[in-house]
Phi, psi and omega in degrees: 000126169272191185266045182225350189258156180244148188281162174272089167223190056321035141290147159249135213281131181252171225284142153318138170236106154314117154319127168284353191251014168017273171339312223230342178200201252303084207266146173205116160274155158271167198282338165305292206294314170334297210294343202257333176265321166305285188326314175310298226251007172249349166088335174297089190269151174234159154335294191303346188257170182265161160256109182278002179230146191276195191288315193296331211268323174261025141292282199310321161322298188295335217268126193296172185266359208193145170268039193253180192246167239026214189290128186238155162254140172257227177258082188054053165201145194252162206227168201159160194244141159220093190110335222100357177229157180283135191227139177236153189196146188236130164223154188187179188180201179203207171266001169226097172144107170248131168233122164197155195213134203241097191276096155277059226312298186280003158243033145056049175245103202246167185225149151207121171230156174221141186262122170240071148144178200204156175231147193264328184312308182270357171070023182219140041262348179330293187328315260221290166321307194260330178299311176335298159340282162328293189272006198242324181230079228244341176299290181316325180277343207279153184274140155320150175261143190303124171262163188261021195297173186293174163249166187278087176349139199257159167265104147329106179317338167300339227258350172270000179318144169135169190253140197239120160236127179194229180195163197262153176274142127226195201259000160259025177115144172303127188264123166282129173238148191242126185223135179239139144223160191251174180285358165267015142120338188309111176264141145227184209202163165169115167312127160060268204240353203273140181321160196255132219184135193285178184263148170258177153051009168331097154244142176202123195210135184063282179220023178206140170270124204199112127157229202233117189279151182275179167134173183238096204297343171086044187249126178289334183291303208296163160306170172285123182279190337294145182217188197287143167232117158284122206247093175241095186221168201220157191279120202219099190082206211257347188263170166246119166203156192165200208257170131214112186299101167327139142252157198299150157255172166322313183270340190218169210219005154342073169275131161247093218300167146214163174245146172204148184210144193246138165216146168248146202273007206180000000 
């Protein structure tokens, strides 16, 4: 992309940043180099590269950490079945950036793409993926056929009814936050002293919760408030905990992890 084309978003791309995490992100490649690091971890070794890792040690990668059936996580890599074969894929992104990369082992096959930007509405760059798919594994792309086995009882979204109290973790202290939710699913909300304000973006479905409230966690990092904080969180016991995340503002492009955990009083 040069510096005259803009990506296909209605997103507006926010300002260059130093990573406070060097290390740990905003790493930057070509999809040849992507496609040549997939080609490693498929073992498909070439001259030109060193191989800093044997073979057994990116077995050991690949490997979920737990033996359950569907999607597992491994050593930074989330693992799955498709078809009868395993498929291992790491995806990840920012508000201007999507990457993903795609292991097929037993067809010594890989997808990888990078993107600068993604609309969840249109389903892309996601979409881009499965046409591939579609012409290159076509076993693989095909939807399973519906079976009748039971399905595994849902947590009633009534059964979250209730006024929610607990606190957000950050590193200048515990924020208390208040959460309602009624039995037709409606939430609303507020950190500490701040007016009371429905929740966006609302799901809730079985033993999990998900959305996003305004307010101000009082983080020198964080956006100008007030912004957005996403609330994902799941019934664990008698508690609701999971995370809660800053989102970027108009000046900064910033997410910020939080822990928050809920018990209810009513």
């Amino acid at each position: 992309m040069n510096e005259h084309e803009r990506p296909c978003s209605s997103k507006k791309q926010t300002l260059d940043e130093i990573p406070g995490s060097p290390g740990a992100s905003a790493a930057y490649c070509s999809a040849h180099d992507l496609a040549l690091f997939a080609m490693f971890h498929l073992k498909d070794h070439l001259r030109m590269q060193r191989q800093i890792l044997p073979d057994a040690a990116l077995d050991e990668i690949h490997r979920p950490v737990t033996h359950l059936d569907g999607q597992q996580y491994a050593i930074g890599w989330w693992t799955d079945n498709r078809a009868g074969e395993p498929v291992v894929f790491g995806q990840g992104g920012t508000t201007d950036s999507f990457t993903l990369v795609e292991l097929f082992p037993a067809e010594d096959m890989a997808v990888v793409m990078l993107a600068n930007s993604w609309d969840d509405d249109l389903n892309m760059p996601n979409a881009i993926e499965a046409a591939i798919l579609a012409k290159v594994l076509p076993s693989f792309h095909r939807q399973p056929q519906a079976t009748t086995a039971p399905k595994v009882p849902q947590t009633d979204a009534a059964q979250l009814a209730g006024t929610w109290t607990g606190r957000i973790a950050t590193n200048t202290g515990d924020v208390p936050v208040t959460i309602a939710i009624s039995r037709s699913g409606e939430v609303h909300g507020h950190l500490g002293h701040e007016l009371d304000a429905p929740l966006r973006d609302v799901s809730s479905r079985g033993d999990h919760i998900y959305g996003i409230l305004s307010g101000n966690l009082r983080e020198d990092d964080a956006a100008v408030p007030p912004y957005d904080i996403e609330l994902d969180m799941f019934l664990r016991g008698a508690k609701l905990a999971g995370a809660a995340t800053t989102r970027p503002g108009a000046k900064s492009n910033t997410q910020l992890p939080h822990w928050i955990d809920m018990e209810r009083i009513q």
